[in-house]
C-alpha positions as CSV (number, residue, x, y, z in Angstrom):
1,X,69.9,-1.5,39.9
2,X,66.7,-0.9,37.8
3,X,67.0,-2.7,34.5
4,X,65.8,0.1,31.5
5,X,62.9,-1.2,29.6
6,X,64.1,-0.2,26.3
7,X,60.8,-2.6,24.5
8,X,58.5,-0.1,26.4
9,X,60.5,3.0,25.1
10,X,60.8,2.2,21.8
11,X,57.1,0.8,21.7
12,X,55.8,3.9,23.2
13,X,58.0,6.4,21.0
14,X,57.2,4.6,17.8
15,X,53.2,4.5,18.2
16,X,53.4,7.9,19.2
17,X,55.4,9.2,16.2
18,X,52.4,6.7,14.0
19,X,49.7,8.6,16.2
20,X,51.1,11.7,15.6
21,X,51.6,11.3,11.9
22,X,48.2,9.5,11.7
23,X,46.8,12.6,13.4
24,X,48.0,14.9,11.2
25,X,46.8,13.4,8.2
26,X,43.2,13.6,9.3
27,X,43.9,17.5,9.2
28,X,46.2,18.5,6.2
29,X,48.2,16.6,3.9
30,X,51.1,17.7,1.4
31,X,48.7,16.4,-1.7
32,X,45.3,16.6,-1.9
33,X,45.1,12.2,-1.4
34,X,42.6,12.5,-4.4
35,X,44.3,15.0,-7.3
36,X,44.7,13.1,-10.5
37,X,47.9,13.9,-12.6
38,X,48.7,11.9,-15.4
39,X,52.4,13.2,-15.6
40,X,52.7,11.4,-12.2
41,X,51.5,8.3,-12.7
42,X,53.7,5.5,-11.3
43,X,56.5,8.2,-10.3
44,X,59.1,6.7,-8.1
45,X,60.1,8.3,-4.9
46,X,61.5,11.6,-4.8
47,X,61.8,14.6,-2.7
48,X,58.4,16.4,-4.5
49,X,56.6,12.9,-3.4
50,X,58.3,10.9,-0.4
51,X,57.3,7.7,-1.8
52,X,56.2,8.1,-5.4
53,X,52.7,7.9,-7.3
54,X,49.9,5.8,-7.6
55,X,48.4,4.5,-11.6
56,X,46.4,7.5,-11.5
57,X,49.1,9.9,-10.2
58,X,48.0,10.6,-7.0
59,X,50.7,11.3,-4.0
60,X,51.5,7.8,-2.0
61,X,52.8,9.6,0.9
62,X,49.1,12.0,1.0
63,X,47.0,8.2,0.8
64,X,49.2,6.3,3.3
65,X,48.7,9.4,5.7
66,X,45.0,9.2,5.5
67,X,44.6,6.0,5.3
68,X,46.3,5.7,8.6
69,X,44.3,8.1,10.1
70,X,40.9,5.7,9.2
71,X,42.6,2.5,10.6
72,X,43.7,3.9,13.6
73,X,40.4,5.6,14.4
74,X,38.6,2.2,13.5
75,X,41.1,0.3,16.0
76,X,40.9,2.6,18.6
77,X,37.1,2.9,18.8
78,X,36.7,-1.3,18.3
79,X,39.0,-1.3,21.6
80,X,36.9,1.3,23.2
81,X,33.4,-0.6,22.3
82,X,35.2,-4.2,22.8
83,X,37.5,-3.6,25.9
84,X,34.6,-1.5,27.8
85,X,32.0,-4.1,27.9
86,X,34.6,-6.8,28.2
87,X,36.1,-5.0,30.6
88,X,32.5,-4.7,32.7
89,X,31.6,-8.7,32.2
90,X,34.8,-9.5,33.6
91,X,34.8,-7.7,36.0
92,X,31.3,-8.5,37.6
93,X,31.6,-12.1,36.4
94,X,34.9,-12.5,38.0
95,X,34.2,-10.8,41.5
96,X,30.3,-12.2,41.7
97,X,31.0,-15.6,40.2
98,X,28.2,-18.7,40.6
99,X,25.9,-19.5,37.6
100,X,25.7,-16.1,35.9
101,X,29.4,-16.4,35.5
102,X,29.6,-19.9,34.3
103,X,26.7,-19.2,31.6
104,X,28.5,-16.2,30.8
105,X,32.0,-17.5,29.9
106,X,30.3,-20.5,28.1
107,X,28.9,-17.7,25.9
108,X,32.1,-16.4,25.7
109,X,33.7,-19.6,24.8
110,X,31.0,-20.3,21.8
111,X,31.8,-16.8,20.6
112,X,35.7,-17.7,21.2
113,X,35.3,-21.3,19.3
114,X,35.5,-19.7,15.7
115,X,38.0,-16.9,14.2
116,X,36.9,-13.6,15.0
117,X,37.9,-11.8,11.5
118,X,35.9,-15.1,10.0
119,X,33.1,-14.0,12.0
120,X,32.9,-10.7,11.2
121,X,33.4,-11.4,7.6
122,X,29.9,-13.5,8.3
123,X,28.1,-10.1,9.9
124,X,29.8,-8.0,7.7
125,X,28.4,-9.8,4.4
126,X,25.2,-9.5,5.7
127,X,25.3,-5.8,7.1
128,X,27.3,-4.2,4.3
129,X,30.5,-2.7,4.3
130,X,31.5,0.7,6.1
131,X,32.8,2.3,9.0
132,X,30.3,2.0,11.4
133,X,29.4,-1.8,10.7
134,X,33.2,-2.7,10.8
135,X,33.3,-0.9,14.3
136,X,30.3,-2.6,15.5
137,X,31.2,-6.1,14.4
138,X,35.0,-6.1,15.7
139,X,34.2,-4.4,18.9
140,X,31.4,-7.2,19.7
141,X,33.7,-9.8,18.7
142,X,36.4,-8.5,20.8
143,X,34.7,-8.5,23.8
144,X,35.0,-12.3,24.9
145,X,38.9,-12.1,24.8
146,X,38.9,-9.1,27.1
147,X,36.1,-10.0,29.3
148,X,38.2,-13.5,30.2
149,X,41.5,-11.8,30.6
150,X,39.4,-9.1,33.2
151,X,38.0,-12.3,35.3
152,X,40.7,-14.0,35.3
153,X,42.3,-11.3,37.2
154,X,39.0,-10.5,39.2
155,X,39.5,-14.3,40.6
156,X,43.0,-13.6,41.8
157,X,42.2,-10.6,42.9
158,X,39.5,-10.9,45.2
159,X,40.6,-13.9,47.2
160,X,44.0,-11.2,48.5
161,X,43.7,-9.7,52.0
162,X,42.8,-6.1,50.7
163,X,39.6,-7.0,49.5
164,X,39.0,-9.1,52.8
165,X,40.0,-6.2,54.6
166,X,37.6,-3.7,52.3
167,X,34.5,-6.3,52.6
168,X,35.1,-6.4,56.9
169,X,34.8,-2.7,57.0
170,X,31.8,-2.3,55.1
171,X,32.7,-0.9,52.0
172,X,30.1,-1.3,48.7
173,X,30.9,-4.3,46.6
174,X,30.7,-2.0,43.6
175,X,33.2,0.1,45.3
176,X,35.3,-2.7,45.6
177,X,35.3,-3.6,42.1
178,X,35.7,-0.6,40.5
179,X,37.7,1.2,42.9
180,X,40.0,-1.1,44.9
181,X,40.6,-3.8,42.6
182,X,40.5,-2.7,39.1
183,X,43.4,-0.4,39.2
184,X,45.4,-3.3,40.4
185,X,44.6,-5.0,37.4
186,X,45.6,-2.2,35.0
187,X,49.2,-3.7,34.5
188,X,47.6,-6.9,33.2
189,X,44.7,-5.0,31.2
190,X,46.9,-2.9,29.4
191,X,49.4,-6.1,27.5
192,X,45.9,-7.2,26.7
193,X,45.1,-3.8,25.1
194,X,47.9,-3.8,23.2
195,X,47.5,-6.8,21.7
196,X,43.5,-6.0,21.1
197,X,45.1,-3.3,19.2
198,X,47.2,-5.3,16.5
199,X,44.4,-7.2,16.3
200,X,42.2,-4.6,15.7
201,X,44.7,-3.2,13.3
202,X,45.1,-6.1,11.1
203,X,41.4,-7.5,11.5
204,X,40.0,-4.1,9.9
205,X,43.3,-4.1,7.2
206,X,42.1,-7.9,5.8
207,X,38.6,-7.0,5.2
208,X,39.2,-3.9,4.0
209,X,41.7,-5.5,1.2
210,X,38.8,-8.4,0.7
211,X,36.9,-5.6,-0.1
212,X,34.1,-5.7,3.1
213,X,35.4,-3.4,5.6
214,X,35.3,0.2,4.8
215,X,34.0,2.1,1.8
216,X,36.3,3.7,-0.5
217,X,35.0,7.2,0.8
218,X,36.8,6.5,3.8
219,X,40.4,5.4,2.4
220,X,42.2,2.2,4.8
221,X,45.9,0.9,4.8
222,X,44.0,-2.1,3.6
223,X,41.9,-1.2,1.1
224,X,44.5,0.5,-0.3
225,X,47.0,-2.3,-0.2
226,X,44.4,-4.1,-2.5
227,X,44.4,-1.4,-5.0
228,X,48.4,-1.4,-4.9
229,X,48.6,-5.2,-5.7
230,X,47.3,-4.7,-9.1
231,X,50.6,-3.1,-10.2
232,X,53.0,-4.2,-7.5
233,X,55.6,-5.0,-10.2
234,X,55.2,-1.4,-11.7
235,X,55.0,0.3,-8.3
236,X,56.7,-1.9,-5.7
237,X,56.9,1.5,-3.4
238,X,53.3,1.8,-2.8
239,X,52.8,-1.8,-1.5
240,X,55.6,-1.3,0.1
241,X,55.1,2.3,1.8
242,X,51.4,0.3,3.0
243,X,52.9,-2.7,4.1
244,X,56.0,-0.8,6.7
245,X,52.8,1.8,7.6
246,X,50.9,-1.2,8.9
247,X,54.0,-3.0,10.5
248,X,55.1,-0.2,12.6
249,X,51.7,0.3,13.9
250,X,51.9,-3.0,14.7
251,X,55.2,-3.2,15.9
252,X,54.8,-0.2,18.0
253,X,52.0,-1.8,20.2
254,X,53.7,-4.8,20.5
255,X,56.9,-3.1,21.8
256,X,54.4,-1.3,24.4
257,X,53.0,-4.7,25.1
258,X,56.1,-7.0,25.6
259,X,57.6,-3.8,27.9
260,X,54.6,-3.6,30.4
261,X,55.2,-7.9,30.9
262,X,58.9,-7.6,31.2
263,X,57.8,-4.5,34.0
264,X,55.3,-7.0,35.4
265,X,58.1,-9.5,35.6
266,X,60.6,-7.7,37.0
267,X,57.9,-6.7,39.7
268,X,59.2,-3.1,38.8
């Protein structure tokens, strides 16, 4: 009897209701995120504002909506930049192999020697903060961890009779990359997606809160959670309605992640 992956259904039900309320805030919010009121400063939570007010009065619930919206966005485009070109690498380097692959993943392994958020702390100091430079420095520090997890799989992959059997009947190599073996690495590509994600997540949340990620124009879960610890003892609920948003989008992904390896274990 097929054992019910209840990690993958709760993963994939909870990032979806994040994405959804993420979503949403890009579009309309219940408070303008911005509106100053100074008869609503450091309101508590109540059903006119789900969790309370900010020093200078403005809705919690509004900000942490938004804010999701920017950290998800950045997340998902760093995995898009990072995971594409890793995904590529590994994928050549992995099926072609010889010297071009062993320069490659000695690259990869310099890149790989030192913290990536430390790293692009280093680029971002130099480049400025803002959207497009947090993007750009994550997703090209991302790309070693997925373009070894691709190869690795290449290597397996390639020595199996199907790819035997596609190289004795002529078929393109490219074909044979792209086509018969890379959607039989899918399973494995995707737990290392989700864990590019949290990565993501909490890579852009740190430097935002240091105060090098992304402009205040452009509201994080981060940067916010570094205006909230100024008055965390007068307003406990916005560091905390910051810190669960960033927990269940990491938890969500995780969920997703430890289901598709328990799948991929069960050989189901």
């Amino acid at each position: 009897m097929r054992r019910h992956n209840w990690y993958l259904r709760l993963g994939c039900l909870l990032t979806a209701v994040m994405v959804m309320f993420s979503l949403v805030g890009c579009f309309w919010t219940p408070y303008d995120p911005s509106a100053l009121s100074s008869t609503d400063r450091y309101a508590a939570p109540s059903l006119t504002h789900l969790f309370g007010c900010d020093s200078l009065g403005r809705d919690i619930f509004s900000r942490v909506m938004q804010g999701a919206g920017t950290t998800l966005s950045i997340a998902f485009a760093v995995l898009l930049l990072g995971g594409t070109a890793g995904l590529v690498i590994g994928a050549l380097c992995g099926y072609v192999g010889g010297a071009a692959d062993a320069l490659v993943m000695r690259l990869c392994d310099a890149v790989a020697a030192f913290p990536s958020i430390l790293l692009a702390l280093v680029v971002l100091a130099v480049t400025g903060p803002g959207k497009r430079n947090v993007i750009l420095a994550l997703g090209v520090l991302f790309i070693p961890s997925f373009a070894r997890l691709v190869r690795g799989e290449f290597l397996r992959q390639r020595e199996l009779d199907y790819v035997k059997a596609a190289r004795l009947a002529g078929v393109r190599e490219l074909r044979i990359v792209f086509v018969h073996i890379l959607p039989n690495t899918l399973p494995v590509l995707l737990s290392g997606v989700t864990i590019g994600f949290n990565n993501a997540v909490l890579a852009e949340a740190s430097m935002s809160y240091l105060g090098i990620g992304v402009t205040p124009q452009d509201p994080s879960l981060g940067y916010m959670l570094s205006e909230a610890q100024g008055f965390l003892m007068r307003a406990p609920w916005y560091t905390g309605a910051l810190a669960g948003t960033v927990i269940l989008l990491v938890l969500g992904a995780g969920l997703i992640g430890e289901g598709i390896r328990a799948r991929m274990g069960d050989g189901t």
